[in-house]
C-alpha positions as CSV (number, residue, x, y, z in Angstrom):
1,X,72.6,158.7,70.3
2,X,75.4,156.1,70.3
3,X,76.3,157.7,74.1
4,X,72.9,157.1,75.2
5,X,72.5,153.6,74.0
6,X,75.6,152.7,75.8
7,X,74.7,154.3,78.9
8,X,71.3,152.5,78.5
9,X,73.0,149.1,78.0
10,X,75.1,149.3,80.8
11,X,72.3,150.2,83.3
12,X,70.1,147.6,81.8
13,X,72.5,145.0,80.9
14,X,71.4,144.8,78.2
15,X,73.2,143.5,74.4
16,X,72.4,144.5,71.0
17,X,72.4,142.1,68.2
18,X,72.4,143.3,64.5
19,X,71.6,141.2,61.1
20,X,74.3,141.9,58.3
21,X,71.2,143.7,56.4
22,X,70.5,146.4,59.1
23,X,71.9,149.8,58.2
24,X,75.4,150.5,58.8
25,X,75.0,152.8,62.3
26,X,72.9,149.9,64.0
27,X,75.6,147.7,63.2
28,X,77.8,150.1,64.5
29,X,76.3,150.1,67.4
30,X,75.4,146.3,68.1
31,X,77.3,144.3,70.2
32,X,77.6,141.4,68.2
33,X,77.2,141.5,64.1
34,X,76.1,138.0,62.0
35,X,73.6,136.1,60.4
36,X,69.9,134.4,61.8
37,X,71.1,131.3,63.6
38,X,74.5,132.9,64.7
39,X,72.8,135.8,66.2
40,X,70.2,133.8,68.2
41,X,73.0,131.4,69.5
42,X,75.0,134.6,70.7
43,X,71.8,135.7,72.7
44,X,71.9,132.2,74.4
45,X,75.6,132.2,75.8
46,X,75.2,136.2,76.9
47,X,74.7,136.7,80.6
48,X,72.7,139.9,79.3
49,X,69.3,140.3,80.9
50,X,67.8,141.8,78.2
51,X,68.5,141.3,74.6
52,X,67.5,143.6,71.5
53,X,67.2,142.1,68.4
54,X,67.8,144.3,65.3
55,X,66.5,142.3,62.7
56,X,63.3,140.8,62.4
57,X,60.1,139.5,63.8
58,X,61.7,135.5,63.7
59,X,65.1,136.1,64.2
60,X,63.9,137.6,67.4
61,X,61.3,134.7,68.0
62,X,64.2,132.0,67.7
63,X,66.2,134.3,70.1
64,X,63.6,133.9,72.6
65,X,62.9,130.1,71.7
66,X,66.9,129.7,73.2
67,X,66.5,131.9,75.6
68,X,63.4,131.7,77.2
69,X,64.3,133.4,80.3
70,X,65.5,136.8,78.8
71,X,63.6,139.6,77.9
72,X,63.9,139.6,73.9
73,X,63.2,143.2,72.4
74,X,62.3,144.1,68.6
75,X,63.0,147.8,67.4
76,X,59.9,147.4,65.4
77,X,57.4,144.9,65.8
78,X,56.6,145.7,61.7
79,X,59.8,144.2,60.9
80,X,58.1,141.3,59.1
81,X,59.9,138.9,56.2
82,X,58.2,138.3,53.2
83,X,59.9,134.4,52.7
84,X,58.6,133.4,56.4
85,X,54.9,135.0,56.0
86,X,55.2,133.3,52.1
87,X,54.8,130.3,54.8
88,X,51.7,130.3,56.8
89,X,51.6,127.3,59.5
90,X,48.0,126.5,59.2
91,X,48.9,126.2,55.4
92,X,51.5,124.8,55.5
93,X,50.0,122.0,57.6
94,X,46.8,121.3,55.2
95,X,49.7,120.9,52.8
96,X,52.0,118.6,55.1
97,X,48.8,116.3,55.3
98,X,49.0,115.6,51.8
99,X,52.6,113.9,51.9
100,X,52.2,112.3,55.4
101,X,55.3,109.6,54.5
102,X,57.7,113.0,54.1
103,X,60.1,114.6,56.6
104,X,59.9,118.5,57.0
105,X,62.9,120.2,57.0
106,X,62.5,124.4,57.4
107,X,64.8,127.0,56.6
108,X,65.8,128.8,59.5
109,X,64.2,131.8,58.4
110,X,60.7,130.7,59.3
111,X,58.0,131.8,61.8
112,X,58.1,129.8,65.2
113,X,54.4,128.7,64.5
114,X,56.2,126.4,61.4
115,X,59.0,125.4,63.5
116,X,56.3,123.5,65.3
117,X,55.4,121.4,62.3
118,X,59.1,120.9,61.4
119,X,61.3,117.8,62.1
120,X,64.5,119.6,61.5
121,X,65.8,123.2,60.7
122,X,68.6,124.2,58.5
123,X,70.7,127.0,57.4
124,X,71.8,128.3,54.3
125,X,75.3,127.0,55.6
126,X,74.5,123.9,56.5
127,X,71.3,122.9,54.3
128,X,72.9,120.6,51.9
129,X,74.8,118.5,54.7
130,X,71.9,118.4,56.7
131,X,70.1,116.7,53.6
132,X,73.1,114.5,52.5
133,X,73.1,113.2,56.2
134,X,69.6,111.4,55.7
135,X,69.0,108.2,53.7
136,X,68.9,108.9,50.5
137,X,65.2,107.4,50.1
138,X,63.9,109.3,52.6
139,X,60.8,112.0,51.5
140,X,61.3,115.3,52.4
141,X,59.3,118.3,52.1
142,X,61.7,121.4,52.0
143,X,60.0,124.9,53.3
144,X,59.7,127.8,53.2
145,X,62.3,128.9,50.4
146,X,61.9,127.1,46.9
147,X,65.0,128.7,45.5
148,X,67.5,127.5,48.4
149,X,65.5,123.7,47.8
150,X,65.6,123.6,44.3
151,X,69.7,124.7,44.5
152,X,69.5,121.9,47.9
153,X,68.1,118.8,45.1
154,X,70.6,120.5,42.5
155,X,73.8,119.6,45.3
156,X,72.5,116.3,46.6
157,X,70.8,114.7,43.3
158,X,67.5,114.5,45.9
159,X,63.7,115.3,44.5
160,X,62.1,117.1,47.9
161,X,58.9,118.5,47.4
162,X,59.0,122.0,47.8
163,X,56.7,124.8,49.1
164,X,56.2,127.6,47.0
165,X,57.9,130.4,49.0
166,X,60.8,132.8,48.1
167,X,62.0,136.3,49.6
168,X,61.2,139.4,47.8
169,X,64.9,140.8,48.1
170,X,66.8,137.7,46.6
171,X,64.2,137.1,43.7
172,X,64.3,140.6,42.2
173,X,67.5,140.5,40.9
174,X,68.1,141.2,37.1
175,X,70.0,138.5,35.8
176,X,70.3,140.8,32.4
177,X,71.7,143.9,34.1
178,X,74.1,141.3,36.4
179,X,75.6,140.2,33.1
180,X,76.5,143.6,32.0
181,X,78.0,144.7,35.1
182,X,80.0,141.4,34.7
183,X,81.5,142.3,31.2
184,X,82.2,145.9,32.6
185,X,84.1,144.2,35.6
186,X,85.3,141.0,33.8
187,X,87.6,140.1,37.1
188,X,84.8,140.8,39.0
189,X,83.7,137.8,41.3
190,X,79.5,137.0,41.8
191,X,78.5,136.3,45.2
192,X,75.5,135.2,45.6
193,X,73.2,133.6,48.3
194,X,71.5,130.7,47.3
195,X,68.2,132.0,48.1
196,X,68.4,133.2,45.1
197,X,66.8,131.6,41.7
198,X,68.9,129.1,39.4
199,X,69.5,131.2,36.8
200,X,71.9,134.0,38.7
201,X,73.2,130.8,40.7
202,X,74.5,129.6,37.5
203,X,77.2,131.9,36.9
204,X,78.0,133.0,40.3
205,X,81.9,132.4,41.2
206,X,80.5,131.5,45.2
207,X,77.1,130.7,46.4
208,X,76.7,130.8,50.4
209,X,75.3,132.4,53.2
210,X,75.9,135.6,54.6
211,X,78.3,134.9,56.4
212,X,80.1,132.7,53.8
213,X,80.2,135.2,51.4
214,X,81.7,137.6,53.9
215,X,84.4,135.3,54.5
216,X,84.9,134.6,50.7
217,X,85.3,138.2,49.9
218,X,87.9,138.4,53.0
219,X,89.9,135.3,52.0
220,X,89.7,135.7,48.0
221,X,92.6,137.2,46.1
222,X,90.0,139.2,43.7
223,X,90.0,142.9,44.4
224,X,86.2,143.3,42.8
225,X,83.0,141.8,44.1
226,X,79.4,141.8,42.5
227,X,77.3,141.1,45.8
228,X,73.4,139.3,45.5
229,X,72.3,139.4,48.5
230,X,70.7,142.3,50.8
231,X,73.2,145.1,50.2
232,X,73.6,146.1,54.4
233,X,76.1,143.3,54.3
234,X,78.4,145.4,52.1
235,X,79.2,147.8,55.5
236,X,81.0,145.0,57.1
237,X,82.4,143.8,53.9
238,X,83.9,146.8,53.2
239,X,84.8,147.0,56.8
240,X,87.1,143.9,56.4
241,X,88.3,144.8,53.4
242,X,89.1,148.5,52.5
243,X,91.1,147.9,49.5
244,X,88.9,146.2,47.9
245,X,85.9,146.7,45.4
246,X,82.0,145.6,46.4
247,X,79.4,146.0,43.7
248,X,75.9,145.3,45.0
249,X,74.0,143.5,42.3
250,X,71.3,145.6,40.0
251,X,67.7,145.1,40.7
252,X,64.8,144.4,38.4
253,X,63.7,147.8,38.4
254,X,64.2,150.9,38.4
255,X,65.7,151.4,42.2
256,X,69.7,151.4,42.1
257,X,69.5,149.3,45.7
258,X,68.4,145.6,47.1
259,X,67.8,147.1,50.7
260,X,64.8,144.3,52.3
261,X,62.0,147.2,53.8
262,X,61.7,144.9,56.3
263,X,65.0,145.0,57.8
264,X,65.1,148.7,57.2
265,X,62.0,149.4,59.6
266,X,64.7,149.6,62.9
267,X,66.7,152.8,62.9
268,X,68.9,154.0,65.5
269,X,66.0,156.2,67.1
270,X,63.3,153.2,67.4
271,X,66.4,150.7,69.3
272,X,66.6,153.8,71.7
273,X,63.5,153.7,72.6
274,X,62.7,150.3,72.6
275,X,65.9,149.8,74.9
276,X,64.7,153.2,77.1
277,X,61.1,151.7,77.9
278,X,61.8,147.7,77.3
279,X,59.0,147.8,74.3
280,X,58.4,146.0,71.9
281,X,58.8,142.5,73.8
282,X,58.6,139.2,71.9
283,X,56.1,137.0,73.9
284,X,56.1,133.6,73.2
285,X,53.6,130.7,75.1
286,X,55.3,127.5,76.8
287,X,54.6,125.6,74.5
288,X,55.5,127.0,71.4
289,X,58.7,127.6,72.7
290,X,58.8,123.6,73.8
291,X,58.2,122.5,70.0
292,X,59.3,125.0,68.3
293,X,62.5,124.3,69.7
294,X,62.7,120.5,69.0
295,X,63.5,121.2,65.0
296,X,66.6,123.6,65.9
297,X,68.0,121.0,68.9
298,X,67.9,118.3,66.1
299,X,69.9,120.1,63.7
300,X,72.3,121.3,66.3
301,X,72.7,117.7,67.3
302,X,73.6,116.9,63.5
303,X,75.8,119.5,62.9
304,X,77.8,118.5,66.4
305,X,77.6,114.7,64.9
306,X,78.9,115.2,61.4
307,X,80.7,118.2,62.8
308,X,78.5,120.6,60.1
């Protein structure tokens, strides 16, 4: 399968972008491995034709919103995300109208339909600066993700109203069953992504994004990790670390795993075929492209001005 994806790419020129959370052999197989925004900013320097997205449905929508003139492929259309559908646009508009003095600021991981009600996107890496880099009286609604905006007003002392969103993967974590594995690793370190609630973000050693907890584990002395997030990150984890010790956090049931379904729909077979016959394609209008990409631009040009 590997051979015939290769072949495939070469004939199509085609590239294959993986999330951290998709399962180990599609990352094998991808030609570039990271989180949302660092993907989607890979598929806009490529020369590549065509690019397949494994991950999901808005990773590969902001893909195509910087790269309007490739051919932007999903493994499976399915491959939904239960924070960016927590966030309906139309909703989330109705709700905009009631605090029509307040800036919008959206988490990346957000349908392109919001994006075109947002002033400015952020990141789990750079949320906080972005915030910190507006006057400090200005009103801001913070959507879709309540957890990463109530840790946000926690950093920067701010009160931004917050939508009622959350993702199921980063919620269900057992904050009881954390704390045991803690005292049976006591030099354990907690990583933990701060889309998850206050309470596990209390005693975690590092909270940051995917790719800031990769680089902690990489750059820590600690041999022994207890990871919160989506557990496909582990692969490259262990990966860059084969010595050491990653523990993926305990649910709040009776599953031993935090795999998001989502991310799981794309397997090995599906990216075949989608590369093979060029389906599914992500079509986006004009015009949504045009607005939706307004909100990223902006925060690009504040993380070049503050150099975030």
């Amino acid at each position: 399968m590997f051979s015939e994806i290769n072949k495939l790419k070469k004939e199509k020129n085609a590239i294959i972008l993986a999330h951290y959370y998709q399962d180990a052999d599609i990352q094998d197989i991808a030609d570039y491995i990271g989180d949302s925004l660092g993907l989607s900013q890979e598929a806009a320097r490529t020369d590549a034709d065509i690019i397949v997205f494994a991950g999901v449905h808005f990773m590969a929508e902001t893909a195509k919103i910087l790269s309007p003139n490739k051919k932007v492929l999903l493994p499976d259309l399915k491959a939904g995300c239960s924070l960016a559908d927590s966030c309906p646009a139309d909703k989330f508009a109705a709700f905009k109208k009631l605090h029509p003095d307040h800036l919008v600021i959206s988490y990346i991981n957000c349908t392109a339909d919001l994006k075109t009600v947002t002033d400015i996107v952020c990141t789990s890496t750079n949320a906080v600066q972005i915030v910190e880099s507006l006057p400090k009286d200005q009103k801001i609604i913070f959507a879709p993700d309540k957890n990463l905006g109530a840790y946000i007003n926690k950093k920067t002392g701010r009160n931004m109203v917050l939508w009622n969103g959350a993702c199921m993967v980063h919620e269900i974590f057992s904050l009881e069953k954390i704390t045991k594995l803690k005292n049976q690793h006591p030099n354990a370190k907690l990583l933990a992504h701060p889309e998850c609630e206050a309470n596990l973000l209390e005693i975690a050693d590092y909270i940051g994004s995917t790719t800031g907890i990769l680089k902690y584990a990489t750059q820590s002395p600690a041999t022994e990790f207890i990871v919160a997030t989506e557990a496909g990150i582990i692969h490259q984890m262990q990966k860059a670390n084969p010595l050491k010790t990653f523990i993926p956090a305990p649910p709040n049931n009776s599953c031993a795993c935090n795999d998001c379904p989502h991310m799981k729909l794309n397997t090995l077979e599906k990216l075949y075929n989608c590369l093979k016959y060029e389906q599914p394609e992500i079509i986006l209008s004009e015009e949504l492209i045009r607005e939706a990409k307004k909100p990223i631009l902006r925060m690009l040009e504040l993380s070049a001005q503050f150099g975030l």
